[in-house]
C-alpha positions as CSV (number, residue, x, y, z in Angstrom):
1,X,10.6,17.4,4.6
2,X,11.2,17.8,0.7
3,X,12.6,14.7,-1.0
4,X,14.3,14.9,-4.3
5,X,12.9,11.7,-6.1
6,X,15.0,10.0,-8.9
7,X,12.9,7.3,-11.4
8,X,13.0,6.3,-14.8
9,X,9.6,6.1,-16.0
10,X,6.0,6.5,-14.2
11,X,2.7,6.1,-15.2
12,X,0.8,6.1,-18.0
13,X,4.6,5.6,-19.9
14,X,5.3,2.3,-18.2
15,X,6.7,-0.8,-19.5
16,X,7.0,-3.0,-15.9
17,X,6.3,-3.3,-12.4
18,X,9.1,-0.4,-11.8
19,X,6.8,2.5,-12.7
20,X,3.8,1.3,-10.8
21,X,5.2,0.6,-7.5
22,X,7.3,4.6,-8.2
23,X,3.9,5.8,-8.6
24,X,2.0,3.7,-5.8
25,X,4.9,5.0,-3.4
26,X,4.1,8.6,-4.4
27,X,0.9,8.3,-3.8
28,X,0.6,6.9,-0.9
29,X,3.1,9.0,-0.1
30,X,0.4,12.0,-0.6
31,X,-1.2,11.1,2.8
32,X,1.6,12.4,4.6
33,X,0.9,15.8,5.5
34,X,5.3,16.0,6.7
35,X,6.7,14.6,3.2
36,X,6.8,16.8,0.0
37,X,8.2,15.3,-3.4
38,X,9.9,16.1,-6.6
39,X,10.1,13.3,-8.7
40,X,12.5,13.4,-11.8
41,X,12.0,10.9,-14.9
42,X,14.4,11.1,-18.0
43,X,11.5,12.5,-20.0
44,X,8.3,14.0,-18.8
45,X,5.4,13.7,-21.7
46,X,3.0,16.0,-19.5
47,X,0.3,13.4,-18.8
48,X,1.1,12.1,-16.1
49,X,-0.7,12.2,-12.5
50,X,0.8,15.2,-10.5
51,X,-2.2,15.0,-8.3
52,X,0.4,13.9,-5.4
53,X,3.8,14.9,-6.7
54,X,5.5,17.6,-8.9
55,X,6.8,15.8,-11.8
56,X,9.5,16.9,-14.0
57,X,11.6,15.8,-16.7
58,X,15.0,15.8,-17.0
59,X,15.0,16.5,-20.4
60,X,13.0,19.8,-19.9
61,X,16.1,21.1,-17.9
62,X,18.5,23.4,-19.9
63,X,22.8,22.5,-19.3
64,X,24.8,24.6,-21.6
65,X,23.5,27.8,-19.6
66,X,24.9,26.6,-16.7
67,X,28.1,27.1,-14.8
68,X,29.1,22.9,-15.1
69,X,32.5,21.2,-16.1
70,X,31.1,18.6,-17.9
71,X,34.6,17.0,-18.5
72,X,35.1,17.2,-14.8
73,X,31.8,15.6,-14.3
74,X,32.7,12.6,-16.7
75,X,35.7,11.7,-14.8
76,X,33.6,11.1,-11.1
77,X,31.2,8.9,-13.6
78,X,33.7,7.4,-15.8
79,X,32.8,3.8,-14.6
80,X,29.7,4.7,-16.6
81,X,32.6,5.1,-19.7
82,X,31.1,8.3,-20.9
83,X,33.1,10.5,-23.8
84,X,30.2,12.3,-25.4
85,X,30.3,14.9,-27.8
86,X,28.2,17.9,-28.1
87,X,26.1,18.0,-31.3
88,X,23.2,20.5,-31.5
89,X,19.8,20.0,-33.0
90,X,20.7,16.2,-34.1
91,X,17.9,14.2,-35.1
92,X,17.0,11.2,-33.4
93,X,17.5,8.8,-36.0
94,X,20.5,10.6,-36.6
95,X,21.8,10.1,-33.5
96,X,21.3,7.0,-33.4
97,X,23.2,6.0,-37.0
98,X,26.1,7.9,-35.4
99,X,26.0,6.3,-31.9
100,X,26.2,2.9,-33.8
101,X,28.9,3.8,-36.0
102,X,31.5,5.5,-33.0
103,X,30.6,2.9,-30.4
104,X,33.1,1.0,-31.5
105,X,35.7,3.7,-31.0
106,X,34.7,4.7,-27.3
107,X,32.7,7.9,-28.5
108,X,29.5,9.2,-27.0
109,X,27.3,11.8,-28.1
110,X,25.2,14.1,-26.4
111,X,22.0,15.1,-28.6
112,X,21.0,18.4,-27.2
113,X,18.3,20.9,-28.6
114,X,18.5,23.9,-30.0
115,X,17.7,25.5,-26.2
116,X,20.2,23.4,-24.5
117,X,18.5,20.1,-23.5
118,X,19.3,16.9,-23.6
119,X,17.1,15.0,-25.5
120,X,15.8,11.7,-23.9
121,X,13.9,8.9,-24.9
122,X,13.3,7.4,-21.7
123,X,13.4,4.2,-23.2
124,X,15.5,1.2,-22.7
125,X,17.2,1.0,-25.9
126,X,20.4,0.3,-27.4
127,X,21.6,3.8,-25.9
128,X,20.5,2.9,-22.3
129,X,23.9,4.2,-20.8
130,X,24.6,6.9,-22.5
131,X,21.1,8.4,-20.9
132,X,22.0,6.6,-17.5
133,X,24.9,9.0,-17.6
134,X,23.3,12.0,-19.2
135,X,20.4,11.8,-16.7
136,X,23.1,12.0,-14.1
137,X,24.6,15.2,-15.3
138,X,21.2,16.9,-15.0
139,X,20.7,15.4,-11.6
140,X,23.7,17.7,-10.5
141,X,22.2,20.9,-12.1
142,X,18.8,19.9,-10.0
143,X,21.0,19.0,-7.2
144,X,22.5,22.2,-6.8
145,X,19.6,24.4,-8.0
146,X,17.0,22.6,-5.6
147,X,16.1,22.8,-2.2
148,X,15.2,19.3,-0.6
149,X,16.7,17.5,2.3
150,X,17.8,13.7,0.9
151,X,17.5,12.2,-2.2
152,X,15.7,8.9,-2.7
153,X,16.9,6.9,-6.6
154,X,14.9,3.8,-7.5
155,X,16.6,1.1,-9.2
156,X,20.0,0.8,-11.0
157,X,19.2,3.3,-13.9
158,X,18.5,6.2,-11.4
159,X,21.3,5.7,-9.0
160,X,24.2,7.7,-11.2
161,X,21.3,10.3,-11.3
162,X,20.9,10.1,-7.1
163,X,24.6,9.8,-6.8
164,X,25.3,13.6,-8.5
165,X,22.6,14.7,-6.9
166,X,24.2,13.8,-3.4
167,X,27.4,15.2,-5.0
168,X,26.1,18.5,-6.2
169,X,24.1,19.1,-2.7
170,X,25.8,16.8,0.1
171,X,22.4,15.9,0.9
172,X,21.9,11.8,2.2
173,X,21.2,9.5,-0.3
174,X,18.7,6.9,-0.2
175,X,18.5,4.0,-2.7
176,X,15.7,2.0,-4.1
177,X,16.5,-1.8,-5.2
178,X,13.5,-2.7,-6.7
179,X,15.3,-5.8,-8.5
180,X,19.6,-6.5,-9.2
181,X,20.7,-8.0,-12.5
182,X,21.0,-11.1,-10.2
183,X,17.0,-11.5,-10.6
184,X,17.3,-10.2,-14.5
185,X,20.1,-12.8,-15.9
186,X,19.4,-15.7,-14.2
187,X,22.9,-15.2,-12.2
188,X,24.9,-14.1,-15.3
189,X,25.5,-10.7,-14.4
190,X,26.6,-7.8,-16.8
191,X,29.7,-6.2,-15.5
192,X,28.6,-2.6,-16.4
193,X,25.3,-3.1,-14.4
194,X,26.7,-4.7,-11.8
195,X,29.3,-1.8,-11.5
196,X,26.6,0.6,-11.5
197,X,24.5,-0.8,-8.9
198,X,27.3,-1.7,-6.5
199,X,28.3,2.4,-6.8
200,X,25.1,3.2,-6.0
201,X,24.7,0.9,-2.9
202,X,28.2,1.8,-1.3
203,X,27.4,5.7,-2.5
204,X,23.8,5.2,-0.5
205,X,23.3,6.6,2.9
206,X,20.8,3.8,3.4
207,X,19.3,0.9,0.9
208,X,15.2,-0.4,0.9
209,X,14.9,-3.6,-0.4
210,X,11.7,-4.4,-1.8
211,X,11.4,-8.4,0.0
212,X,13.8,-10.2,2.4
213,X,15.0,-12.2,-1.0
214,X,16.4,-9.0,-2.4
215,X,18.1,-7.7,1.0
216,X,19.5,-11.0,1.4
217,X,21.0,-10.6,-2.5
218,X,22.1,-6.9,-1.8
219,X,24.2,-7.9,1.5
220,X,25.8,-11.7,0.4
221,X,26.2,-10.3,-3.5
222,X,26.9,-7.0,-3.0
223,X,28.7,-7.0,0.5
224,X,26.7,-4.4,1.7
225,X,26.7,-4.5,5.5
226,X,23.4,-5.9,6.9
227,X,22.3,-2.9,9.0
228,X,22.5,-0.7,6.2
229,X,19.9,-2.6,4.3
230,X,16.6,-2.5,5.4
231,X,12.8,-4.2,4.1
232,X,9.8,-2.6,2.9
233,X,7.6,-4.1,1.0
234,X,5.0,-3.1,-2.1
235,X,1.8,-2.6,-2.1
236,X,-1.2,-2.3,-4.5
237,X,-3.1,1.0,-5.9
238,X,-7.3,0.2,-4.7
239,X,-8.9,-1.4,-7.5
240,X,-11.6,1.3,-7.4
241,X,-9.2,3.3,-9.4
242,X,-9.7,1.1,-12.5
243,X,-12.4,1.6,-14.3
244,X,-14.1,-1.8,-16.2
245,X,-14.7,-1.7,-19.7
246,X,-17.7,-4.1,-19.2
247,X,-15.5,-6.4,-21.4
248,X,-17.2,-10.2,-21.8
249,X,-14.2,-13.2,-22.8
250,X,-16.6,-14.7,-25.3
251,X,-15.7,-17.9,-24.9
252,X,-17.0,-20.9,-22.0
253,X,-13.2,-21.9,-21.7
254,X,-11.6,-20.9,-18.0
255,X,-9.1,-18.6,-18.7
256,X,-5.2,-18.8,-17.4
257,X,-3.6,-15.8,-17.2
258,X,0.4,-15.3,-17.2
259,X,0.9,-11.2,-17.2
260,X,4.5,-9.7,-17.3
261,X,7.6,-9.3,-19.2
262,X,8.1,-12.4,-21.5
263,X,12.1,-12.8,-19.6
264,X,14.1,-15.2,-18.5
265,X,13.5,-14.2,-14.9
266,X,9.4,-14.1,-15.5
267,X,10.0,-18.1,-16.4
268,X,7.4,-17.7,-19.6
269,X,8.8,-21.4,-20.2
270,X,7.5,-23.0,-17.2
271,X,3.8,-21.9,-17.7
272,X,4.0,-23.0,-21.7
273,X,5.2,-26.5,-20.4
274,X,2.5,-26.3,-17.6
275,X,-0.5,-25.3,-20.0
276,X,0.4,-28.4,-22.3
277,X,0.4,-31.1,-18.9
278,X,-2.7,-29.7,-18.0
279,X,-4.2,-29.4,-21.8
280,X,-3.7,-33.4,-22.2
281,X,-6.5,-34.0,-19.3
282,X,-8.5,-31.2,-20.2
283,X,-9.7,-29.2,-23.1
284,X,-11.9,-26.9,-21.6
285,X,-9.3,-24.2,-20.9
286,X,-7.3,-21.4,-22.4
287,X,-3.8,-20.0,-21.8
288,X,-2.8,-16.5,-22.3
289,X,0.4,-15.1,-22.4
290,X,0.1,-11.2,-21.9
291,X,3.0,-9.1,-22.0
292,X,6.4,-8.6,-24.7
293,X,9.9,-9.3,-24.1
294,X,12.4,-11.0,-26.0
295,X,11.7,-14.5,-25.4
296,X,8.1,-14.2,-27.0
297,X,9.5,-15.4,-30.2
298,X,10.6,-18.5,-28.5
299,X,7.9,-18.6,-26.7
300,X,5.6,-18.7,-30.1
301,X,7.9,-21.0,-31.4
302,X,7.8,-23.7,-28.2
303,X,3.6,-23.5,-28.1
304,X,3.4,-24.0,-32.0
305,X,6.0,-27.3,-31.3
306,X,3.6,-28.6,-28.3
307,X,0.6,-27.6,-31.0
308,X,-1.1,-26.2,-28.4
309,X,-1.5,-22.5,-30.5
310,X,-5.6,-23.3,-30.3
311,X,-5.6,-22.8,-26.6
312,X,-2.9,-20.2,-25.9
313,X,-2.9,-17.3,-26.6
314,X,-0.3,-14.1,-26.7
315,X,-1.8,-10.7,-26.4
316,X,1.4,-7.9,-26.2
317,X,1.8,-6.0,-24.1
318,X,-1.1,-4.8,-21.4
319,X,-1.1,-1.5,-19.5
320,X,-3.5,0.5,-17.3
321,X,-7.0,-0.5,-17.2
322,X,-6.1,-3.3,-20.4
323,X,-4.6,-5.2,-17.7
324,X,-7.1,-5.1,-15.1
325,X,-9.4,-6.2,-17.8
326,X,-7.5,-9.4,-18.5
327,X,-7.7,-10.2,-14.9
328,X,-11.3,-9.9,-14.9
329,X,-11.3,-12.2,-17.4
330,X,-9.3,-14.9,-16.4
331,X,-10.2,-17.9,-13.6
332,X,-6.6,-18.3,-12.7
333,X,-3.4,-16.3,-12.8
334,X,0.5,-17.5,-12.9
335,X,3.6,-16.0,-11.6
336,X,6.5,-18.5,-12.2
337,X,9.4,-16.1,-12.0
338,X,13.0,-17.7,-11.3
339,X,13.7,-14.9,-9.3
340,X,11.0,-11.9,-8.5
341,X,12.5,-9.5,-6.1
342,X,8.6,-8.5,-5.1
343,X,5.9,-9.0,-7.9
344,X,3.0,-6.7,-7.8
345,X,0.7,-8.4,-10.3
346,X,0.0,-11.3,-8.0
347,X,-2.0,-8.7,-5.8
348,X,-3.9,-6.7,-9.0
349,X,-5.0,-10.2,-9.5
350,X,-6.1,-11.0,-6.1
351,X,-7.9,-8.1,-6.3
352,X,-10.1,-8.6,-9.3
353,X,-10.8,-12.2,-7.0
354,X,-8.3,-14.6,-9.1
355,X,-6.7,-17.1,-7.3
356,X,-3.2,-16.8,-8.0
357,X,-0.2,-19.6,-7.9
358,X,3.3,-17.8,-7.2
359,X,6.6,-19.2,-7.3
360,X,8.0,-19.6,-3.8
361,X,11.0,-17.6,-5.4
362,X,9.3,-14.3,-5.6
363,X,9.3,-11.3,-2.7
364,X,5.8,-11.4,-2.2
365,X,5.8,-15.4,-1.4
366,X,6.9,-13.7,1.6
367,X,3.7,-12.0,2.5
368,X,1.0,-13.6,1.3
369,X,-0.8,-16.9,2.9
370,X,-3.6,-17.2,0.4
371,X,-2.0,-18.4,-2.2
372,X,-0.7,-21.3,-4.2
373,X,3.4,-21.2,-3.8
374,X,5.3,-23.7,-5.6
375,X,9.4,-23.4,-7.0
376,X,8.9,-22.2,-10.7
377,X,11.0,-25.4,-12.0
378,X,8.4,-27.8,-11.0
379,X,6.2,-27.9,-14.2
380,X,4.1,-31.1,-12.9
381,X,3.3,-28.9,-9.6
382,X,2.5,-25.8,-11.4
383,X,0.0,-28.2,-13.7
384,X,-1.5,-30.0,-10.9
385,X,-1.9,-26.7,-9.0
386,X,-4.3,-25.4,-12.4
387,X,-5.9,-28.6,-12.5
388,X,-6.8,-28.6,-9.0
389,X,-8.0,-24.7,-9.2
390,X,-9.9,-25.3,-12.3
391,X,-11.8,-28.0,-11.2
392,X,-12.2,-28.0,-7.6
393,X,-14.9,-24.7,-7.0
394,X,-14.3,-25.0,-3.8
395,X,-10.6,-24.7,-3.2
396,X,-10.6,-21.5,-5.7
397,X,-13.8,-20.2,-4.0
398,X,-11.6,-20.2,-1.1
399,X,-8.6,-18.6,-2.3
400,X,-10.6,-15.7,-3.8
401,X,-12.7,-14.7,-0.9
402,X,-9.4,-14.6,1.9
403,X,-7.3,-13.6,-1.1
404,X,-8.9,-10.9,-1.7
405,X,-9.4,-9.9,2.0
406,X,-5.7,-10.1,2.6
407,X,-4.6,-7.8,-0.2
408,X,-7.4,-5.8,0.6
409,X,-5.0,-4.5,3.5
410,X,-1.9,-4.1,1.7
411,X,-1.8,-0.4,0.8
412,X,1.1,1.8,0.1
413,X,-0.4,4.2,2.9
414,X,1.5,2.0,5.0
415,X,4.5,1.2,2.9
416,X,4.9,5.0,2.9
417,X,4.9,5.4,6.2
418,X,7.2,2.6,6.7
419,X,9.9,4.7,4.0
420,X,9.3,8.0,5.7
421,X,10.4,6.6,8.8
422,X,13.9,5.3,6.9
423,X,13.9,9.1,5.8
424,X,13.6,10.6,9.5
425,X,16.1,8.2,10.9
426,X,18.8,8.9,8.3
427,X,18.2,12.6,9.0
428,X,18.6,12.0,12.4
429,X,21.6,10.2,12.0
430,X,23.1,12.4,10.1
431,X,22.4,15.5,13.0
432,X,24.2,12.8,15.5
């Protein structure tokens, strides 16, 4: 069984959990002698680990020597309000002076090279949509020109892409929600993503849902019917496969760690308000914030106000082995997300034997028992939680040795197995 494999970024070029559970899936994928992939990112850089899959990049794919009706094209996609222009050999910046100055009157450009590509940055920039939709007209060139038997799009930016793919070859569909803008704004959803998502999950043969919390959100916010929606849940890549640096933390201070994007949906502002409770009975600790976003500002701003800036700390943004680093590092780690459709970081931490405290509003709440759960509003829980982990060697002694035996035996060999079987029985379906 080929699958044609729709993502927007994948490791090294990561900037979230998105790309490391993509990658996780592939590999574990890799042990399944019955499942071949081709995954397709906006932009391939050529680094990247093709030990388990054939990689390619959208933007490495020619257009304007194919047979395609673009125009024809941008009317089955107009929710994604496309009207590009064709503009050779544009510079980037170019580009993007040009997008800024005809956004206003409904006109999109599409920067191709001078051998016919469109140029991607794979980013998540001010031209997000315009690639959303550009990525989706090379998905239908792939679409038609490859052979593969169902497609499989993770998250909102790559269903357009999955959706002319399934167009192009009449092939099943298969959708990844690895988080709705539910989870991203706090409830305050943007139209245009919310359009795009609910295309993609009426367009999809057949959704996985990374946690019961997102299925739920898919089927009561969505209206997706329940047996169309089903659960698997992330894993974690061994920790074998990060090498330490032999880094020491230099300081006596325990160490509290808070790793992700600094969002409104990670809840950066609970753990600053928890880290000042807990730094008025003891001084003995640091706080680190690792991670970018665009509440760090805010977030600089709100620990210089507590003046607590001599214990916490803000490092940008950690990837690869940096991250696994930190965790070495660090006694404790946080995750006080509002709403965390899964939340992989929890289980890199139980790895590298942290104890962790989670927010009962997270995916993997669901599947863990050794660890601390508490609802990310309550700040004076989330400090007595620290305080009790800090200074209690016990308790965290305990939560590190089962911790670490219980993630131990999440793997995404399973969670691949689990998707493979979603794959089979959509196939099957579709010969009924």
């Amino acid at each position: 069984m080929r699958v044609l494999m729709f993502g927007w970024e994948f490791p090294p070029h990561i900037s979230g959990g998105l790309g490391t559970a993509s990658y996780g899936l592939t590999r574990g994928m890799s042990t399944l002698s019955d499942v071949d992939v081709l995954f397709v990112v906006p932009r391939a850089y050529g680094d990247e680990d093709q030990t388990a899959i054939r990689l390619i990049g959208a933007g490495d794919i020619p257009i304007t020597r194919k047979r395609l009706d673009i125009e024809s094209f941008r009317k089955k996609f107009d929710y994604l309000e496309v009207a590009s222009h064709l503009i050779p050999y544009m510079d980037p910046k170019e580009y993007e002076k040009i997008h800024s100055r005809e956004e206003a009157g409904n006109k999109r450009f599409l920067h191709i090279d001078e051998e016919g590509r469109i140029v991607f940055s794979g980013e998540y920039g001010p031209g997000l949509l315009d690639e959303i939709a550009n990525y989706a007209l090379v998905a239908g060139i792939i679409g038609r020109d490859e052979e593969f038997d169902l497609i499989h799009a993770h998250d909102w930016l790559a269903y357009p892409a999955g959706i002319a793919a399934k167009m192009a070859s009449g092939k099943p569909l298969i959708i990844h929600v690895h988080a709705t803008d539910f989870d991203r704004s706090g409830g305050s959803v943007n139209p245009d993503v919310y359009a795009i998502e609910k295309r993609g999950m009426e367009a999809a043969d057949r959704i996985i849902a990374v946690s019961n919390l997102t299925r739920s959100i898919v089927i009561e916010k969505y209206g997706i019917p329940p047996e169309k929606v089903v659960t698997v849940y992330n894993a974690v890549e061994p920790l074998e496969d990060h090498k330490p640096m032999g880094l020491r933390k230099g300081v006596d201070d325990k160490i509290v760690t808070f790793l992700g994007r600094i969002t409104m949906q990670k809840g950066p502002e609970y753990f600053i308000e928890a880290a000042f409770r807990v730094l008025k009975k003891m001084r003995n600790v640091r706080f680190i914030m690792a991670g970018s976003g665009d509440l760090m500002e805010k977030m600089i701003l709100r620990a210089a106000q507590l003046r607590i800036t001599d214990r916490f700390h803000f490092t940008g943004f950690l990837k690869g082995d940096d991250v696994f680093d930190m965790l070495r590092m660090s006694d404790l780690y946080i995750m006080p997300s509002v709403s965390e459709p899964f939340g992989i970081s929890p289980l890199e931490a139980m790895q590298s034997n942290v104890p962790v405290i989670i927010s009962r509003q997270s995916g993997v709440a669901e599947i863990l028992t050794y660890a601390i759960k508490v609802d990310f509003w309550d700040i004076d829980a989330i400090a007595d939680s620290i305080y009790g982990l800090l200074n209690y060697p016990a308790l965290s002694t305990m939560f590190k040795k089962y911790g670490k035996i219980e993630v131990d035996n999440l793997r995404w060999d399973e969670s691949a197995r689990q998707v493979r079987d979603v794959y089979y029985d959509v196939l099957n379906q579709g010969k009924s």
